[in-house]
C-alpha positions, 0 to 999 in steps of 0.5 A: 500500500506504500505506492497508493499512501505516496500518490495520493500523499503527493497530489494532495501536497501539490492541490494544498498548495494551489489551495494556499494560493488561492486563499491568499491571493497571490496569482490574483483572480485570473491565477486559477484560468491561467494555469489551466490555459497554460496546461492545455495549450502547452504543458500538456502537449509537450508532456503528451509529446515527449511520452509518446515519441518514446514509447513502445507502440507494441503496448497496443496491442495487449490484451491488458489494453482490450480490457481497458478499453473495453471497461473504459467505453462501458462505463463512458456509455453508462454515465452518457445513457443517463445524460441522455435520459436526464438531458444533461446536455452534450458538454456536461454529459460528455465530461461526466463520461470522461469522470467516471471513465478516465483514469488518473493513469499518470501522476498517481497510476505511475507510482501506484504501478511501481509499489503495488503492480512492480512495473511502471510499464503496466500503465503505458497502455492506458496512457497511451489510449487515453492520450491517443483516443479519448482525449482527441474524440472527448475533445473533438466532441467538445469542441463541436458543441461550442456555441459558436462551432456552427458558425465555422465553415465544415472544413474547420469543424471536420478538421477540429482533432487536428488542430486541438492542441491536445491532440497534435501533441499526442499524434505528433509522439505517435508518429515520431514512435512510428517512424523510430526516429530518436529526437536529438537530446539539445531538442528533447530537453526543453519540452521535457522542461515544459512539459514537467509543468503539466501536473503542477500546473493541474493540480494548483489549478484545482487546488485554487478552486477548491476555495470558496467552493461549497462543500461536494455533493450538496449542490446542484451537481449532485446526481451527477457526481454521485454516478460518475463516482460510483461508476468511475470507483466500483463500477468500471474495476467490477467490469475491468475485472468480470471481463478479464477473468470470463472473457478474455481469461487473464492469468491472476496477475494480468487481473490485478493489474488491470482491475487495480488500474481502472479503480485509479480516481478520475484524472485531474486533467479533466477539470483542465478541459471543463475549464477551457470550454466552460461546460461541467465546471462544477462537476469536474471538480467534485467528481475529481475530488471525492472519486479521489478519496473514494478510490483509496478504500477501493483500491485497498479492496481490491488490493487485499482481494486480488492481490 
């Protein structure tokens, strides 16, 4: 458990700090919108950059990979089935099926895959799914949703994955993977360098906008955040697990890694991207936070069961 205790102990000191920062005001009204800005449009591209043009392609095609997809798309179309029956809207359906689907596979997954599962890599193929895939398709979605999409020529609205920053990141990485090309060291360090400001810059972001918030679950976003928590905490590591075991007939320890994977909390990126559209802002924000301390006691569960 000592690799579950570190991630969290390590997010929760980051999200402090951006919660100091916001009580005492040091980056000024504008300090929470800034740092979300700058993750989106940099950082986090530069991030998804340089992690996909050094990682082994050949990752996608395992079988620890269809499971997660797998129990990621079922858990995304649970909580989009009931925005559509309860016409949430798209933008705030959408980024409720990303809270209870998308795992928080990089900061906390990444510590938790060393100190639980013994491999960093396990988690190589989530991120590269979510990186590759669903951000690209959430965003698309997104971004074509936009009030003012409608008024934009076809050509830009068809075009919209390829210019989202996002996305040309990620797909930048996968074709430098591709084609084995080595990026020269001189190249490489300064968006390493940028691309270290991502998960800071995220979570301080959350961090200052957890003050002066109501308390979770109270308000009117509460239906939703209880479902994408529930999904997100029990639902998706249940189908993670039913679907390695009786269907694709994982070994006990491809099992555990991946129901161990998909009970990891919601990603706080997704607050980042419910900023920059200004759609389920509320929800980001609580579905992170409590999917966050509910994940704790759900992955010693699983842990002590599977483990």
């Amino acid at each position: 458990m000592e690799g579950v205790l570190t991630g969290f102990a390590a997010i929760g000191a980051v999200i402090a700090v951006g919660y100091a920062l916001g009580h005492r005001g040091h980056l000024g009204r504008t300090g929470r919108d800034v740092l979300s800005k700058l993750a989106f449009h940099v950082a986090t591209p530069a991030l998804m950059f340089t992690t996909l043009a050094r990682a082994d392609l050949s990752v996608i095609l395992s079988q620890r990979l269809l499971v997660s997809a797998l129990a990621t798309a079922a858990t995304a179309a649970l909580f989009a089935a009931a925005g559509v029956l309860r016409r949430w809207g798209t933008g705030r359906t959408t980024i409720g099926a990303l809270c209870a689907s998308y795992v928080n596979a990089g900061n906390l997954g990444i510590p938790i895959a060393v100190y639980v599962l013994g491999d960093a890599a396990l988690v190589a193929p989530v991120l590269l799914l979510q990186q590759m895939v669903i951000t690209p398709a959430a965003l698309t979605v997104l971004d074509l949703t936009r009030p003012d999409s409608r008024k934009e020529p076809l050509w830009r609205r068809l075009t919209t994955p390829l210019r989202n920053p996002m996305a040309v990141g990620s797909l930048s990485g996968v074709a430098v993977a591709a084609a084995g090309w080595t990026i020269p060291g001189p190249a490489l360090a300064p968006l390493t360098l940028i691309g270290n400001m991502s998960v800071p810059a995220v979570l301080m972001a959350f961090g200052i906008s957890l003050h002066g918030s109501a308390m979770p679950v109270r308000g009117p976003e509460r239906g939703p955040v209880l479902l994408s928590v529930a999904l997100k905490c029990v639902a998706q590591p249940v189908i993670a697990w039913a679907l390695g075991t009786w269907v694709c007939g994982l070994g006990h320890a491809a099992v555990l890694d991946v129901t161990v994977i998909s009970a990891l909390p919601a990603a706080q990126n997704l607050f980042t991207y419910a900023t920059r559209y200004e759609v389920g802002e509320e929800l980001a924000r609580e579905s992170i936070l409590v999917s966050t301390l509910a994940s704790v006691p759900a992955l010693v569960v699983v842990a002590a069961l599977l483990g």
